[in-house]
MARDRENGU-14270 format. One record per residue (C-alpha): z negated, x, y negated. Coordinates in steps of 0.02 Angstrom, whole numbers, always signed. Example, Ala and Ser with C-alpha at 12.3 -4.5 7.8 and 13.67 -1.06 7.14 Angstrom:
<nodes>
node Z: -390&X: +615&Y: +225 .
node Z: -357&X: +684&Y: +53 .
</nodes>
This chain:
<nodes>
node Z: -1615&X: +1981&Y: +812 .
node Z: -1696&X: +2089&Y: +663 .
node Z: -1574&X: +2123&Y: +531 .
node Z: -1513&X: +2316&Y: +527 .
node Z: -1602&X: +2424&Y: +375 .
node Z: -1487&X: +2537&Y: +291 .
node Z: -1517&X: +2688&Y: +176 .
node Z: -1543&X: +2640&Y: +3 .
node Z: -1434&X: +2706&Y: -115 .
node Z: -1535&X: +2792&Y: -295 .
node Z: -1627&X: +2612&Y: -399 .
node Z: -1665&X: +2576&Y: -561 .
node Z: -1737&X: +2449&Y: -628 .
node Z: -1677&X: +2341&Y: -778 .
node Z: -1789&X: +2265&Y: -919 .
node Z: -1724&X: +2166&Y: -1037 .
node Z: -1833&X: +2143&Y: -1205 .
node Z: -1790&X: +2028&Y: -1334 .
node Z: -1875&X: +2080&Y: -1497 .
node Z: -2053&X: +2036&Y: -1455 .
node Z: -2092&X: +1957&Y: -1643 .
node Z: -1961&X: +1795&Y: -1584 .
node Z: -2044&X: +1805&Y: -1403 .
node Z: -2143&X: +1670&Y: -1323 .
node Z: -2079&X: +1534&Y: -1440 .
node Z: -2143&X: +1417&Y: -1314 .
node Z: -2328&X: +1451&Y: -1360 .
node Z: -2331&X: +1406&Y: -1521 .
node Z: -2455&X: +1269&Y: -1479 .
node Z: -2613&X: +1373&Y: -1427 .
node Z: -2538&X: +1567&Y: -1494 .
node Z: -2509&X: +1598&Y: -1673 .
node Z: -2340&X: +1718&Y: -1714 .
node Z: -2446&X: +1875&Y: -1717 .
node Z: -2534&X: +1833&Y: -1553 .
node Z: -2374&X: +1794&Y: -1473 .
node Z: -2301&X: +1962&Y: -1536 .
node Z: -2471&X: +2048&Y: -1449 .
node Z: -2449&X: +1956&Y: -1296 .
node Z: -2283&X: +2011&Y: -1282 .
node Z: -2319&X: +2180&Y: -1326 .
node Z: -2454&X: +2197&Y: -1208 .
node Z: -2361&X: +2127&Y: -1055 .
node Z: -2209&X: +2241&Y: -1060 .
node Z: -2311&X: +2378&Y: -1077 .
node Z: -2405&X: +2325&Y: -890 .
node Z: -2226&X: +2256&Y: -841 .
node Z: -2150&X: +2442&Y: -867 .
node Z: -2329&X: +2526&Y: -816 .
node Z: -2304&X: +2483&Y: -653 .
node Z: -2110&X: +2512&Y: -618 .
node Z: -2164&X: +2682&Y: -697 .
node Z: -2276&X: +2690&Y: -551 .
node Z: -2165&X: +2635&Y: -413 .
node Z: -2102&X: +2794&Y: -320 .
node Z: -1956&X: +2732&Y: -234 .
node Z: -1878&X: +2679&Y: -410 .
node Z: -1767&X: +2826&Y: -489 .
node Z: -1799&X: +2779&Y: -661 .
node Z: -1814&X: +2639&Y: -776 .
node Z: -1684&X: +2561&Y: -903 .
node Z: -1750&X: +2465&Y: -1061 .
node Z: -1630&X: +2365&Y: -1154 .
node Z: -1675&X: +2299&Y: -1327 .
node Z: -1658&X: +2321&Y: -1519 .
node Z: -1854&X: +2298&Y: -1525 .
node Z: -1923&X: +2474&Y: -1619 .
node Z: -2095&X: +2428&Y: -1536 .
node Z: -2014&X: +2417&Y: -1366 .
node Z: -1919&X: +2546&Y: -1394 .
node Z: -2096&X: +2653&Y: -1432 .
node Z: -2149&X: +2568&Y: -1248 .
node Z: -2031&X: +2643&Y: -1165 .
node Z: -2024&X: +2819&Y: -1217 .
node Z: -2211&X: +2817&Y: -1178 .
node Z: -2149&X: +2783&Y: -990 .
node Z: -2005&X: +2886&Y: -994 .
node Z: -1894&X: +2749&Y: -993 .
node Z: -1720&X: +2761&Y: -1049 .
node Z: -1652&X: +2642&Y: -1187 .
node Z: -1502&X: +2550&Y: -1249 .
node Z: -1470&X: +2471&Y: -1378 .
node Z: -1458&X: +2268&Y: -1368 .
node Z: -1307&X: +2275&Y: -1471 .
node Z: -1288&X: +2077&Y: -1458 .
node Z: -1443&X: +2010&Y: -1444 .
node Z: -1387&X: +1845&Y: -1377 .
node Z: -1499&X: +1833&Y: -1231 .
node Z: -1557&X: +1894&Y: -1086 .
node Z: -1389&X: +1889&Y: -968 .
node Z: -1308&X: +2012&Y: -1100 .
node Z: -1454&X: +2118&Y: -1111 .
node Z: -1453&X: +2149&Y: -913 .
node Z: -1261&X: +2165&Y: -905 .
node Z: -1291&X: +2303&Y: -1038 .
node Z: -1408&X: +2398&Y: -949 .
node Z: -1322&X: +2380&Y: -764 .
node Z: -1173&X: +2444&Y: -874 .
node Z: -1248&X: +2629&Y: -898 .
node Z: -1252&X: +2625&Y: -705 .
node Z: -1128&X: +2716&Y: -595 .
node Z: -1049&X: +2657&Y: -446 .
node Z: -1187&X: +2720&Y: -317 .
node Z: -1344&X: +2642&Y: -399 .
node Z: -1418&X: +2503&Y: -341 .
node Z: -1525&X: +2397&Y: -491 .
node Z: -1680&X: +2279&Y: -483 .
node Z: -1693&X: +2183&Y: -657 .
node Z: -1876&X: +2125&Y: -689 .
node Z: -1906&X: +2027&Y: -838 .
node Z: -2047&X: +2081&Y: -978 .
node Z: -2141&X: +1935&Y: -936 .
node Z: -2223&X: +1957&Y: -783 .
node Z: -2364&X: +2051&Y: -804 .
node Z: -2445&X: +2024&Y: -628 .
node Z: -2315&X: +2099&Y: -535 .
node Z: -2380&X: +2248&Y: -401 .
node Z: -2325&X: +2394&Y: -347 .
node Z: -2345&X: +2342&Y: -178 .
node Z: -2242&X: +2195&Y: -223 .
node Z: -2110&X: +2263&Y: -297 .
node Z: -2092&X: +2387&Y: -149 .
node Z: -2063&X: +2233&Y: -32 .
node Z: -1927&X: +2196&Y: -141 .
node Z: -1846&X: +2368&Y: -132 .
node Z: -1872&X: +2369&Y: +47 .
node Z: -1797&X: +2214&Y: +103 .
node Z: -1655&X: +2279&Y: +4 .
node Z: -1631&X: +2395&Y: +135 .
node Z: -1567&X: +2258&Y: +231 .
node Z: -1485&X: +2157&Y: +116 .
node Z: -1346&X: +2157&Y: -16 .
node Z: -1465&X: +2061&Y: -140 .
node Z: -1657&X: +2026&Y: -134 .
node Z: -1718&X: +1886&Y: -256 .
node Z: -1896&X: +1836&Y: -315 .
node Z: -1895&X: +1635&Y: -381 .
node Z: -2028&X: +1608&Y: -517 .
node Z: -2169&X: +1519&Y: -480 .
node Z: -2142&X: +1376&Y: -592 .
node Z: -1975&X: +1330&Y: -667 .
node Z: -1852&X: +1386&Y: -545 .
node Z: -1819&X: +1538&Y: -617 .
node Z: -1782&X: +1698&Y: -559 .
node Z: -1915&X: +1841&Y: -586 .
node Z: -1837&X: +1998&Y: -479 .
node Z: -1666&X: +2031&Y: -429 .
node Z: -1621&X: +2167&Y: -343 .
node Z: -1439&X: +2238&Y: -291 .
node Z: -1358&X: +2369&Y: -181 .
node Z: -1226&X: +2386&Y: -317 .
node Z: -1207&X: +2360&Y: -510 .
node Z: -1070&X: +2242&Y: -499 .
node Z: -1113&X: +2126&Y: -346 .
node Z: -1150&X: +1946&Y: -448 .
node Z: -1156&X: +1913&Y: -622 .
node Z: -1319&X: +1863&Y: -655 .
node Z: -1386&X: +1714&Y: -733 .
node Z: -1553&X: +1714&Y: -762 .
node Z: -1664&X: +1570&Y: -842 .
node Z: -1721&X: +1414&Y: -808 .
node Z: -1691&X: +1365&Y: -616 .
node Z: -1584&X: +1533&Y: -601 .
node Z: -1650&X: +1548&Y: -423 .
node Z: -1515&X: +1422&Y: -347 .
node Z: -1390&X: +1475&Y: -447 .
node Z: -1413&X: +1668&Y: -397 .
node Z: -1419&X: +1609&Y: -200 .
node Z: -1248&X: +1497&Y: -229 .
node Z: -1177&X: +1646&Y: -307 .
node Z: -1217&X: +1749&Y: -153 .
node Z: -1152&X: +1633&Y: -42 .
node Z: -1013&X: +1631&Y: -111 .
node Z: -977&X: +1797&Y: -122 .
node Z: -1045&X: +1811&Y: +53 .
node Z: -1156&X: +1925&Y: +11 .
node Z: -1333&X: +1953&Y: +128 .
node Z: -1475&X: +1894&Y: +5 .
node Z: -1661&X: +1922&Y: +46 .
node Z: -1812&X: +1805&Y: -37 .
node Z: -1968&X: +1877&Y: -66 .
node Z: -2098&X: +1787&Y: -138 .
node Z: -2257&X: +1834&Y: -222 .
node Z: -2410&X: +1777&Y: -324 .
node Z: -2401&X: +1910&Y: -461 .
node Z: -2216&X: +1956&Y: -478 .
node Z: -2177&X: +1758&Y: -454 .
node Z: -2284&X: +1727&Y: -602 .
node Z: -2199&X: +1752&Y: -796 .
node Z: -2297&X: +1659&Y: -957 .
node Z: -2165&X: +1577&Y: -1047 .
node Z: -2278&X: +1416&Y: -1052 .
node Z: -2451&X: +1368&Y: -1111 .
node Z: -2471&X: +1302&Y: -932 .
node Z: -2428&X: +1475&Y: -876 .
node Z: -2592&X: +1547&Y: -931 .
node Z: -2708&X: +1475&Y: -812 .
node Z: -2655&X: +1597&Y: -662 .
node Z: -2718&X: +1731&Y: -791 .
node Z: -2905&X: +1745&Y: -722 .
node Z: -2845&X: +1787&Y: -535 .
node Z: -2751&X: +1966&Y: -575 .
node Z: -2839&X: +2114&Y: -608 .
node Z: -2930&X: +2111&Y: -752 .
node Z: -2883&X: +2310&Y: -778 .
node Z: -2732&X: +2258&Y: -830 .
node Z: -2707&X: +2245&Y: -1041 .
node Z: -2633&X: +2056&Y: -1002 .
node Z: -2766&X: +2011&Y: -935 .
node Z: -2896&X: +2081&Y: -1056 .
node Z: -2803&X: +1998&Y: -1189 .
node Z: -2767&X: +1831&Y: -1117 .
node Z: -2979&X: +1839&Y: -1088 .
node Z: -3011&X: +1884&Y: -1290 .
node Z: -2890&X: +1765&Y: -1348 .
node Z: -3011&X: +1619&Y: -1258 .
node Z: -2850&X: +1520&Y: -1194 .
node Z: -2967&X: +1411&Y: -1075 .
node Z: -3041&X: +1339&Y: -1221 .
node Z: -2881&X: +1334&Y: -1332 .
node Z: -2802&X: +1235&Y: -1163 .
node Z: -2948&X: +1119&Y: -1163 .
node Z: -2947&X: +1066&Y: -1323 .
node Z: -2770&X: +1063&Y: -1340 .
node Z: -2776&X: +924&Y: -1183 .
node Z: -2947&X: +840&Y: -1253 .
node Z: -2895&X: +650&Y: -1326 .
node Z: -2884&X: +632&Y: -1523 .
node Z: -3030&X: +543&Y: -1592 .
node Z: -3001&X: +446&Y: -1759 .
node Z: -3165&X: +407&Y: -1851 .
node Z: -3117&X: +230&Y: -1945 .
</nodes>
C-alpha cells in the first residue's frame, strides 16, 4: 500500500560552515592551506547556489562565524547566525534549527557537497511529504549528507562519520516514519583525498568542478600513490 503524502509545512534549509581557513584538514596531503580554504570557498558557494535555486525551499539559514561565508550568503539571500560556539557541526545545526518556529520543517545540507541537484534535493523534500524524516547516507563513510524534518525538534542530530545508522536508530526509536533517498551528487561530500576522483562526472559548470580540474588532483593522486624510489 503507497504511503499517504501530506502537505508540507514552510522548509528551510540548514548549512552549517565551519570557518573555511580550518576546513578540509583531511587534505593536507595533495591541498596546501590556501587551496583548501578555495576549495571550501568554492563549494559552499555551489552548495548554497543551488538551495537558492530550489523553489519549494522557503529560505536558507547559514550558520557560521566565517566573514567569507558570511559574504556567501548575503550574495544568496541567505540568512545568518552567528556560530557562537564553534565546536562543531551538531551545535552549528542545533543553532540554526533554533531560529525556527514550531511550523517549519528543516533540511540541513552540509557545505561539502557540491554535486548535489536541484532535482535531487526536490526528491528529498518530496518524500518528506510522506515521512516524518527523509535522510541521504554519504557515499563513502557512513555519513549523513541530507536530513530533512517535518519539525525542528523531531531528533537531535548527530552528524559525522557513520551518522546514517545512528540518525535511522534515533528514528526508530522515536517511532518516527523515516524516508532514504539516495543519490550520486548529494551522496557525494570531499572530506578525503579519495573523495576527489568522482569530481570529473558532475557538471563541469559548476565552480567545484572547475577548480578541482585547475588544481590537477589526478596527477597530485597519482603521484601521491606512485612507490618511493631511493637512488643508493
Amino acid at each position: 500500500m503507497a504511503e499517504r503524502a501530506e502537505s508540507l509545512p514552510e522548509i528551510r534549509a540548514i548549512v552549517p560552515v565551519k570557518r573555511l581557513g580550518l576546513a578540509k584538514q583531511r587534505m593536507a596531503p595533495v591541498l596546501s592551506q590556501s587551496e583548501r580554504t578555495m576549495l571550501a570557498r568554492v563549494m559552499l558557494n555551489d552548495v548554497l547556489a543551488t538551495l537558492h535555486a530550489t523553489p519549494e525551499l522557503a529560505g536558507i539559514v547559514v550558520v557560521s562565524s566565517d566573514p567569507m561565508a558570511e559574504e556567501l550568503a548575503k550574495q544568496f539571500e541567505a540568512r545568518v547566525v552567528a556560530d557562537v560556539v564553534e565546536t562543531g557541526a551538531n551545535d552549528a545545526v542545533q543553532q540554526g534549527l533554533a531560529t525556527l518556529d514550531d511550523k517549519t520543517a528543516a533540511l540541513v545540507v552540509p557545505a561539502d557537497v557540491p554535486f548535489a541537484t536541484v532535482e535531487e534535493l526536490q526528491a528529498v523534500i518530496k518524500s518528506l511529504a510522506q515521512h516524518d524524516l527523509v535522510l541521504t547516507p554519504a557515499r563513502s563513510d557512513g555519513g549523513t549528507n541530507a536530513l530533512a524534518m517535518r519539525a525542528r525538534d523531531l531528533i537531535a542530530t548527530s552528524f559525522g562519520e557513520d551518522s546514517f545508522a545512528r540518525h535511522v536508530a534515533l528514528a526508530k526509536e522515536k517511532n518516527l516514519r523515516c524516508g532514504i533517498v539516495r543519490c550520486d551528487g548529494l551522496g557525494n561530500d570531499i572530506d578525503r583525498p579519495e573523495d576527489l576522483v568522482f569530481s570529473s562526472a558532475p557538471d563541469r559548470r559548476l565552480l567545484t568542478s572547475a577548480l578541482l580540474a585547475e588544481f590537477d588532483l589526478a596527477a597530485r593522486l597519482s603521484a601521491r600513490s606512485s612507490p618511493v624510489r631511493y637512488v643508493t
